[in-house]
N, C-alpha and C positions, 0 to 999 in steps of 0.2 A: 508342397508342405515343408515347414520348416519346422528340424527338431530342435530340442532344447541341445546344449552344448556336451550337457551330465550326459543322454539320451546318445549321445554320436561317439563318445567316448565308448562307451559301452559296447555298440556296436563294432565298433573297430578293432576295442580288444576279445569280443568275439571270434571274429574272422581273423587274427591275427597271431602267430604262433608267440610265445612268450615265457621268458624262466628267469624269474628273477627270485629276491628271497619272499615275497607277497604269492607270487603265482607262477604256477607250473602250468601252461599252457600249450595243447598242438592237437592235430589230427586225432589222435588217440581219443583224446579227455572230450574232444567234442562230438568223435564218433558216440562214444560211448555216452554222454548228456540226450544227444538225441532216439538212440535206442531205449534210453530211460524212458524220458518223457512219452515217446510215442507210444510204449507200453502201459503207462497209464493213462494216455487220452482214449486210448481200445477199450481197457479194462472200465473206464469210467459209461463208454458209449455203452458197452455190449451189457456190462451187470451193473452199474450204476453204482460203481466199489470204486475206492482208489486207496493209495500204501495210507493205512493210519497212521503213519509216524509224517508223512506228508514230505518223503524225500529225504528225513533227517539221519537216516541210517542210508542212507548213500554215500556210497567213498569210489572215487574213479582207482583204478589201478595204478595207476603211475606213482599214487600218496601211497600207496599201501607200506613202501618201506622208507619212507622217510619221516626221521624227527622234525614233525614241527613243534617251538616251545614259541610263546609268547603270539601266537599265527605266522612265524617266522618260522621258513623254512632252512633247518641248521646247517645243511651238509650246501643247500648251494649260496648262504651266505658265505660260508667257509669257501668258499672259491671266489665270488666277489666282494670283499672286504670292505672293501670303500666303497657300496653300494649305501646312500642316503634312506637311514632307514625312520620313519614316524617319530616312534619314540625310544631313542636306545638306551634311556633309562629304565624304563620299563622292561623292557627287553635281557638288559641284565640281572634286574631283580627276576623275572623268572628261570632264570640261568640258575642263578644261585639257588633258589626254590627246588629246581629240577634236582642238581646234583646232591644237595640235602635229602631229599628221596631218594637219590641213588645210593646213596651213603651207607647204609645198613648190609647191600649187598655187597658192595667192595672192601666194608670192612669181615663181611663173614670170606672173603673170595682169601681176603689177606690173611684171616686163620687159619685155614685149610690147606694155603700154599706150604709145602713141607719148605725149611729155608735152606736146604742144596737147590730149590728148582729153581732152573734159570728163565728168563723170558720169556725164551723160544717157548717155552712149551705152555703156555695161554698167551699165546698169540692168534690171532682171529686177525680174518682179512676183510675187505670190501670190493661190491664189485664195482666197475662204472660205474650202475645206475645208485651206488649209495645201498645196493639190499648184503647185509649181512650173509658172507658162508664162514659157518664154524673150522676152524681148524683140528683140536684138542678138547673140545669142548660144547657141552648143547647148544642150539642153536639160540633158546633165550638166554643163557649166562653168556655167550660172544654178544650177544644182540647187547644186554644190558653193559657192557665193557666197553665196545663201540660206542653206543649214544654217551658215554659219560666222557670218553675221549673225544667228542666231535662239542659235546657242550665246552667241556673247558675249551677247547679252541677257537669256539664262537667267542666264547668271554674274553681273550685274550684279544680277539680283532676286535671287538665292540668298543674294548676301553680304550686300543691304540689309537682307532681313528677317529674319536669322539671325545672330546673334551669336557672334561669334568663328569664321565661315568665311571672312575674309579673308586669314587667314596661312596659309591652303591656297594663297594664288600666290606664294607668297617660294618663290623658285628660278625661279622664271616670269616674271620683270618684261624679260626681254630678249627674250622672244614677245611679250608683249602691246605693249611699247613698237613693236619692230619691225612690227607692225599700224599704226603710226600713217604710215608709211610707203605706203602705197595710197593717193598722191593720186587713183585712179579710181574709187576704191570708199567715197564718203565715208559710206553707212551703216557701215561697217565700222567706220572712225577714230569717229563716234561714240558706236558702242555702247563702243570698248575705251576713249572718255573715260569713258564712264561708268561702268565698272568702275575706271578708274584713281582715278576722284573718290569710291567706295564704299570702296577699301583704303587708300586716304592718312589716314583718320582716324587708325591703325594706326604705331605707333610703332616695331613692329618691321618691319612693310613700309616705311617710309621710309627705314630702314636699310638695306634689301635694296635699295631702287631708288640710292641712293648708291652703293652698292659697283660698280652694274650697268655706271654708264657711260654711261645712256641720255637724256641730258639733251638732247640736239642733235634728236633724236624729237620731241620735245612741243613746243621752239622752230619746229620746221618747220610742225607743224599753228597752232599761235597765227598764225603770220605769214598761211599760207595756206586755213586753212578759217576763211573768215569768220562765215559761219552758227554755230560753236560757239566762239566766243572767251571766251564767257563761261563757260563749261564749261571751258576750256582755263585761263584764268587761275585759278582754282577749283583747278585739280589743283595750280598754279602756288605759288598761295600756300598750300596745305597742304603743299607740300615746302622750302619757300623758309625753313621752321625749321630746316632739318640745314645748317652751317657748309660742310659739305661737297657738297653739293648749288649751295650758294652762289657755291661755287670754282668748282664746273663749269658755272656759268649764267652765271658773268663771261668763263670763257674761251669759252664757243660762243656771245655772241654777246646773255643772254638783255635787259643793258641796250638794245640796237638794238633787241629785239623790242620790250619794254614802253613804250619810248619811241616807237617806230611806232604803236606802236595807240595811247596816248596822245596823239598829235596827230593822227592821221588815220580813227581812230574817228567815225562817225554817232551811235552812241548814248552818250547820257553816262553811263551807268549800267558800260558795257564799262568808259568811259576812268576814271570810277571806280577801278574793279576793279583795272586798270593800276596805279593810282596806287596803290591799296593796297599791292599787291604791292612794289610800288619802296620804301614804306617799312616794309615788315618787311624786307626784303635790306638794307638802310641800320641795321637798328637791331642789324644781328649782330655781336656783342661782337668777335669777330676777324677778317672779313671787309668790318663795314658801312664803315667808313673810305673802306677799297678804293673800294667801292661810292659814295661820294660824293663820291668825284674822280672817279670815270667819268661818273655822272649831272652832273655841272656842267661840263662838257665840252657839253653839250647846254642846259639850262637853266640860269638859273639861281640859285645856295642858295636867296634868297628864297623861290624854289617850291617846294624840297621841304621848307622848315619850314611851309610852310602846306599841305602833301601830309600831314605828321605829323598836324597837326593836323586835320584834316578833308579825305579825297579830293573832295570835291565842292566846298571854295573851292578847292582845288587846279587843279580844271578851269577855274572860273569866273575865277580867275584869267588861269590862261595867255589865256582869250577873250575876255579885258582889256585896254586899252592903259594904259602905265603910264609917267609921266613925271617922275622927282623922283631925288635925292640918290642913292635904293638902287637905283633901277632906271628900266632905259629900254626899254621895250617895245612893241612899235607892231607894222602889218598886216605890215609888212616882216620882220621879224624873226621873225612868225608863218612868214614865206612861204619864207622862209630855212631856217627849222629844217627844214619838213616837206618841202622840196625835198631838204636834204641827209642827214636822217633814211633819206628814201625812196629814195634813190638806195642809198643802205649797206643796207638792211635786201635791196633785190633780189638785189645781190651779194653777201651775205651767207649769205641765206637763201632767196633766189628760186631757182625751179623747175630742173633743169640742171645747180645749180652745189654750194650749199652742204651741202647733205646729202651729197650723195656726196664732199665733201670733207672733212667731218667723221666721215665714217665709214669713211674713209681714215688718220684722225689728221692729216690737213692742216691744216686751217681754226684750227685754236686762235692761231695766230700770226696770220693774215688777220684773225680776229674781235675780237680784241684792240682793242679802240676808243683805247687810247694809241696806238694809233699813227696816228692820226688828229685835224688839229687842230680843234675845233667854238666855241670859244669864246664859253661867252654872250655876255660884253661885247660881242663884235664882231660879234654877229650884225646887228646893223642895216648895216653894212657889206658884207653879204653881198647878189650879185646872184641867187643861185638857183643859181649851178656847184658843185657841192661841192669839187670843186679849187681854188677859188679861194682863198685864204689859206694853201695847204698851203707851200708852198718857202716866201715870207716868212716862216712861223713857223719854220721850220727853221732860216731863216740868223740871224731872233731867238736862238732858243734856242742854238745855235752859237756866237753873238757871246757873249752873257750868259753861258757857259760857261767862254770863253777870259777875260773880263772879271773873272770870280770865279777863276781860276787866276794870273792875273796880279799880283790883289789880295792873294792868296795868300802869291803871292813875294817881295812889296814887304813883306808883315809879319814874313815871316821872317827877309829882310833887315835890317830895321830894329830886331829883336829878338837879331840877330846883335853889329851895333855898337854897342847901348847896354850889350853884356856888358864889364866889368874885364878888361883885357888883366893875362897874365901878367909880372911885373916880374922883372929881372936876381939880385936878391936870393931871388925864391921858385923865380926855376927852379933856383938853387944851393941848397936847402935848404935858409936862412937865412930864417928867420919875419922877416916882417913888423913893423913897427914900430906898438904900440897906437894907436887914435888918438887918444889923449890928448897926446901926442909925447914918451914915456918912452924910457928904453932896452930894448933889445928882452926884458934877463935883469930889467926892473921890474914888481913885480907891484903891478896898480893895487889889489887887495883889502888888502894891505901897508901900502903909502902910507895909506890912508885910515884 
């Protein structure tokens, strides 16, 4: 007897142990199938009864601790990535579905976190088989923490190795950004960089993150998760090409950030990256201008024509002392910057303050670096206060103000009296006499 093809399939993955992200298959799940069934072929001979739900509240042990979203199994796609999956559009829309429901308790998890705590302590572990043990924490808030950090990491593999499921999160950029927001939960802000640094290649997601608003998010993590800054600048400068994206990084703040890690960065590969970033925002046809009267406020021009030209003399620059005609640069002036850098980037964007004021619509006015004076030239002049020079430049800028209003006045005046007063003759409507000294009815074209 010969089966149909469907029919041998079937039986083969029967008898055949199997884990992929469709099926968890072995000894176990089939022992356990057949102690079902034969249970209710008994029960059916002996009382003539069988399960009312007809098998549909059956679950093998093995699923008991795993997420599956979309009939995809999360935790063992997240091991094989590049496993061909049906639909992985689908697939991501339920993603994003999922963590949307997650949503409510990771932002109450983020209330409640007092903001001294540091990670360690809601941190939650896994074991092999993927079944949640709490660490700090009940066994459903670790459990819910985990599946939220195993879904963004499916979403991160699903969009990398499938082409064109990234603009499955346009509509979605104000969840994901708003993730980045969980300073206690830093797997979390890492997996959503990762997904954010997968759809930024995407030209119509960077549209969508523009429109969002969410630029004050991603400054927050640059400043304060240090472990992913290079990650963080990466999402940075793949968005730093929308003009408008540009507008919204000069007002929240993002030249303080770039310039913070830029001088107080350990690796020089991050402070690189910084410097990258600073000059693509510099070379934008209608914003970069902007952008280089803010950055020279802090260093300066000299550094960012040599940031254009290679981020890494750029660095090796600034860690230069430099003495001649174009520039006076020395330990002091290093010591200067990163004092008063560092002072503005805490109140700006440190813990407490800056987020929740930007997400207030506050802080746009605060973040505004004109309104703060830093002046390269006089940085060597600087003892380490960041206040120090502020009122002198003011009552500068004040004076020079009134001094070019004055000089104003003195032109106008003087443009006033070198005018031909009106004479006796013209104000009676009797013309003038030619200036040849004719009579007034002499026509000089006549004469001549």
């Amino acid at each position: 007897m010969k089966f149909p093809e469907e029919v041998d399939e079937v039986l083969k993955l029967l008898n055949t142990d199997s884990e992929n992200p469709y099926l968890v298959w072995d000894l176990g799940t089939r022992a356990e199938l057949l102690e079902f069934l034969e249970a209710e072929r008994t029960s059916s001979v002996r009382t003539g009864t069988c399960d009312p739900a007809f098998g549909s509240n059956f679950k093998f042990t093995a699923h008991e601790n795993e997420l599956v979203v979309g009939a995809v199994f999360v935790r063992i796609f997240n091991q094989q990535p590049m496993f061909q999956l049906q639909e992985p559009k689908r697939f991501a829309v339920d993603l994003l579905e999922f963590l949307n429901g997650q949503a409510q308790y990771l932002y109450s998890l983020m209330s409640m976190a007092a903001p001294s705590q540091s990670p360690s302590t809601t941190a939650v572990s896994t074991t092999a088989t993927g079944a949640v043990s709490p660490v700090q924490q009940g066994s459903s808030s670790s459990e819910k923490l985990i599946q939220s950090e195993m879904a963004l990491e499916a979403l991160s593999n699903v969009i990398k190795h499938n082409r064109g499921v990234e603009i499955q999160c346009i509509g979605h950029f104000k969840l994901l950004f708003c993730l980045l927001r969980l300073e206690s939960c830093a797997r979390v802000q890492e997996m959503t960089l990762h997904v954010l640094s997968n759809v930024t290649g995407s030209a119509e997601c960077v549209e969508d993150v523009a429109a969002s608003g969410v630029m004050g998010h991603l400054l927050q993590v640059a400043y304060g998760l240090q472990e992913q800054q290079q990650l963080t600048l990466s999402v940075l400068h793949s968005l730093m090409g929308d003009t408008r994206l540009v507008k919204e990084g000069l007002s929240a703040g993002v030249i303080v950030t770039l310039v913070h890690v830029f001088v107080t960065s350990k690796e020089e590969e991050t402070r690189a990256r910084a410097a990258e970033v600073l000059a693509k925002m510099s070379a934008d046809k209608l914003m970069g201008p902007r952008v280089r009267i803010a950055l020279a406020k802090f260093l300066p021009e000299i550094f960012l024509d040599a940031i254009k030209k290679s981020p890494e003399t750029g660095v090796q620059m600034f860690e230069t002392s430099h003495e001649n005609p174009e520039l006076i640069w020395n330990d002091q002036a290093r010591r200067s910057l990163v004092s008063v850098v560092g002072t503005l980037a805490n109140r700006c964007l440190g813990f407490g303050g800056g987020l929740a004021e930007y997400g207030k619509g506050r802080c746009a006015q605060f973040l505004d670096i004109s309104l703060f004076y830093l002046p390269s030239q006089a940085l060597p002049a600087f003892t380490g206060d960041s206040r120090q020079g502020l009122p002198t430049r003011r009552r500068q800028d004040q004076r020079g103000r009134r001094q070019r209003r004055a000089r104003h006045r003195r032109h106008l005046r003087q443009a006033v009296h070198r005018q031909p007063r009106v004479g006796a003759e013209e104000a009676q409507g009797v013309p003038l006499r030619p200036a040849g000294g004719g009579a007034p009815g002499d026509d000089p074209a006549g004469a001549r």
